[in-house]
C-alpha positions in Angstrom: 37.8 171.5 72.3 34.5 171.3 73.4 35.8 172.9 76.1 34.5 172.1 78.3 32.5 175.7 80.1 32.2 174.9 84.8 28.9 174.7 86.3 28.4 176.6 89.6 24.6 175.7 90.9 23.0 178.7 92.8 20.5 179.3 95.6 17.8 181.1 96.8 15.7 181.4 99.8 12.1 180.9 100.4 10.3 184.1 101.8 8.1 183.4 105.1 5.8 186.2 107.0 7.0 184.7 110.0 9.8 182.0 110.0 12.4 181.2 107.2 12.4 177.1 105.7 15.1 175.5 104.1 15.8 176.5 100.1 15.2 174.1 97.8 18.7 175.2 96.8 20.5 173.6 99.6 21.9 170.8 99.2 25.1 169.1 96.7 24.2 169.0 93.0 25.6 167.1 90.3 25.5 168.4 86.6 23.6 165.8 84.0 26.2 164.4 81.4 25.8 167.2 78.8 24.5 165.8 75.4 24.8 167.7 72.2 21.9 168.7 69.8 21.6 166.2 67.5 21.0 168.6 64.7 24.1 170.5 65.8 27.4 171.4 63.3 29.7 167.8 64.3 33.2 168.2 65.0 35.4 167.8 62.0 39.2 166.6 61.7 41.5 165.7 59.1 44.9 164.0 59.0 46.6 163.8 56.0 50.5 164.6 54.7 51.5 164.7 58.2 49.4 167.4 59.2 46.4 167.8 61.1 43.5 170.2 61.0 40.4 170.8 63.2 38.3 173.1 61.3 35.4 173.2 63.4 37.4 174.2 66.1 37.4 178.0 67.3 39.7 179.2 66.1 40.3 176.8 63.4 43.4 175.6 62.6 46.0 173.1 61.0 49.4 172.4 62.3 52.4 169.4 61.7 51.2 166.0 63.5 54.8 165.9 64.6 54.5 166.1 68.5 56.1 169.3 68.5 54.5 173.2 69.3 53.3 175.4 66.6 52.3 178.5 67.5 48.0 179.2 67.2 46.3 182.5 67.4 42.9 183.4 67.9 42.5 181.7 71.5 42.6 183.1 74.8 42.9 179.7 76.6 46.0 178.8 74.4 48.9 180.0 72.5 50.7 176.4 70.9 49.2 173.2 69.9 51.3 169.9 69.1 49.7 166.9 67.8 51.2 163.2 68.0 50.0 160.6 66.3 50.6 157.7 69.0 49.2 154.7 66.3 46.8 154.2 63.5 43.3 155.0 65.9 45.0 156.9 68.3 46.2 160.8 68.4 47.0 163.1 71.3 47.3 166.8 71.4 48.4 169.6 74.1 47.8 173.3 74.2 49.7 175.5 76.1 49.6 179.2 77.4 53.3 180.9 77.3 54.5 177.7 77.4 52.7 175.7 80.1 50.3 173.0 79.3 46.8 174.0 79.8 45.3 171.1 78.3 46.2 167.5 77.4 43.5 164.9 75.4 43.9 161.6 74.0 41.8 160.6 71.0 40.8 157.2 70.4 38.8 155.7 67.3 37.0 152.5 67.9 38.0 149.1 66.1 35.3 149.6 63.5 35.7 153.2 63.2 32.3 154.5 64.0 32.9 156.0 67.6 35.3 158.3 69.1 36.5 158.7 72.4 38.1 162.0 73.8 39.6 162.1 77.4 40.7 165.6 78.3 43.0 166.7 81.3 42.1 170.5 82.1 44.7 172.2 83.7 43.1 176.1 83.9 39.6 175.9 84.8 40.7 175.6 88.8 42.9 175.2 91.0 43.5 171.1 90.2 43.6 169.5 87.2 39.8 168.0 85.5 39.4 165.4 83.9 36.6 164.8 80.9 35.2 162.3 78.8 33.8 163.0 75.4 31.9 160.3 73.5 31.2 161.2 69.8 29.6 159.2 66.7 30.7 159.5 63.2 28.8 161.0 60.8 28.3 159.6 57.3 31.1 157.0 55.8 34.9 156.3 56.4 36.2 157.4 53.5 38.5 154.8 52.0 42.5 154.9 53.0 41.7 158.0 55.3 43.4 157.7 58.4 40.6 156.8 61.8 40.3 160.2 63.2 39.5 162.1 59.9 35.8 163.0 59.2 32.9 164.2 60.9 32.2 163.1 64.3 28.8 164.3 66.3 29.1 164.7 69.7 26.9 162.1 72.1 27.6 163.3 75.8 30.2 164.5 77.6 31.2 164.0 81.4 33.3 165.0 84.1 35.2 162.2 84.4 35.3 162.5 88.2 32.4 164.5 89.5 34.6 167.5 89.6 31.4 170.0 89.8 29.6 168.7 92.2 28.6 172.0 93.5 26.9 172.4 97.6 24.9 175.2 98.3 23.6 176.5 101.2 21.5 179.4 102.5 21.3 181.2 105.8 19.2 183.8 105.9 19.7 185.9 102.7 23.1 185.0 102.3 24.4 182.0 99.7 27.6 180.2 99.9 28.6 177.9 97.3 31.9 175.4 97.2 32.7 172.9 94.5 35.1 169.7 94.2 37.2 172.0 91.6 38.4 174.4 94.7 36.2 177.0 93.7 33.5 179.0 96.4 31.8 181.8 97.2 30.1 183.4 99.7 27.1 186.1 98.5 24.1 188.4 99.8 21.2 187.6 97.1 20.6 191.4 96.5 23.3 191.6 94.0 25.9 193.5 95.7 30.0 191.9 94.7 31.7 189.3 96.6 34.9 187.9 96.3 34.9 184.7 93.8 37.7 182.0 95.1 39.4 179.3 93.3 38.8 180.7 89.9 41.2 182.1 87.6 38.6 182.9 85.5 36.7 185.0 87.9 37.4 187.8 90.9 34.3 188.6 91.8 30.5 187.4 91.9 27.0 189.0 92.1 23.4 187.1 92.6 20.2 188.4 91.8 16.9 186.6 93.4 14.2 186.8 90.6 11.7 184.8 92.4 11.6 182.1 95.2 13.2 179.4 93.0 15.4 181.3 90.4 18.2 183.5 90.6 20.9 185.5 88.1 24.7 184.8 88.9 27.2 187.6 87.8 30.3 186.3 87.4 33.0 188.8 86.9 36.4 189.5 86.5 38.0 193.0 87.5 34.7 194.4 87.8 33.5 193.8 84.4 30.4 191.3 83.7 31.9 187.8 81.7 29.4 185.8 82.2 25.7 185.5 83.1 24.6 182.3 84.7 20.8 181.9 85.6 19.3 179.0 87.8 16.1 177.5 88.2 15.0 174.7 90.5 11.5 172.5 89.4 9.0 172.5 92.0 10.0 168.9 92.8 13.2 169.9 94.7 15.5 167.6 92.9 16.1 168.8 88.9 18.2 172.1 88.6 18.2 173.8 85.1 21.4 176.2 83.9 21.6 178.7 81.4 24.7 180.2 80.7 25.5 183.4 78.5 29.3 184.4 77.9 28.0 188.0 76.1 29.8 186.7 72.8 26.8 185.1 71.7 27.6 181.7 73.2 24.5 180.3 74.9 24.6 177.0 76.5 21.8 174.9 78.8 22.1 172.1 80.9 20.7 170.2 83.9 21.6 169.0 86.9 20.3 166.6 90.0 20.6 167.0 93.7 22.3 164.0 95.0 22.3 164.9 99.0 
């Protein structure tokens, strides 16, 4: 799955000789729907024989559409996949981790077969479930007798169904706090030393960096050891926020986001 990765918006303070303003941090932000690159590798799935494969997924794999576990290695979010095909455009899979359900999705192919429609329940990224939307486009032809969900299917946007990361920030003197609508906060000095990361069971601890008035490096960590780097940047306007995200495996993603209050 696309898995979707969380986006957690961070702050910085404006530097005054005499008084200290508001940061152009402050405020709740709302990540843009993330669109893929259009020249990207698409998705790819295959049902056929009764069994499904996703070989664009990481790790790949292929398993019995029979509604049942199989056991899948390679992934640290899950251990066991099943796959049910619920009717001729419509197939739903769950992973779990030692035998609880991290993940549910529902796959749906449209009437003339061109679009896909993936709506995810995420069950380990916090502390409630998430909910996300994928919207995907096929790419190239149908092939003919092939069952809807096989082929190549580019992805078009995808969405947090509910606005789960909407993220507020807020600065007071050269300290950041940070809660989200996933359960998740923070509260941080900007000169990089560790605080305690809440809410996450992906992360224990947290470190920011200021680089300059209107960008800063986030250190997200788990039992002391760097996972991820996050760095923000605000536009001079106030109102666009720009994420890049590195997870040190050579996974780099970007994406946007608007302040909405």
């Amino acid at each position: 799955m696309r898995t979707l990765q969380p986006l957690l918006l961070g702050i910085a303070f404006f530097l005054a000789t005499t008084a200290f303003a508001a940061s152009p941090f402050d405020g709740t932000w709302r990540p843009d729907p993330e669109r893929a690159d259009p020249n990207g590798k698409p998705d790819e799935y295959v049902l056929s024989g009764g069994n499904y494969q996703c070989r664009s997924c990481t790790p790949a794999y292929a398993i019995p559409a029979d509604g049942q576990d199989h056991p899948v290695t390679g992934s640290s979010t899950y251990d066991s996949l099943s796959v049910k095909i619920v009717d001729n455009r419509t197939i739903s899979r769950v992973a779990k981790k030692s035998g609880k359900t991290v993940a549910e999705t529902r796959a749906t192919v449209s009437a003339d077969g061109n679009s896909l429609l993936e709506q995810q329940t995420l069950f380990f990224m916090g502390p409630k479930p998430i909910e996300l939307t994928s919207k995907s486009t096929r790419v190239g032809q149908q092939r003919a007798g092939d069952p809807a969900i096989s082929g190549q299917w580019r992805r078009v946007e995808s969405d947090l169904t509910n606005h789960d990361e909407d993220t507020t920030l807020h600065v007071a003197g050269q300290t950041i706090t940070m809660t989200d609508r996933m359960g998740r906060s923070f509260e941080a000095k900007l000169d990089g030393t560790d605080a305690p990361y809440k809410g996450s069971p992906e992360f224990t601890s947290v470190s920011i960096k200021l680089i300059n008035p209107n960008t800063l490096e986030e250190s997200d960590k788990n039992g002391g050891k760097v996972v991820k780097i996050c760095t923000w940047s605000v536009d001079a306007d106030g109102k666009t926020m720009h994420a890049r995200f590195d997870d040190l495996h050579g996974r780099i993603q970007k994406q946007t986001g608007h302040k909405i209050s």
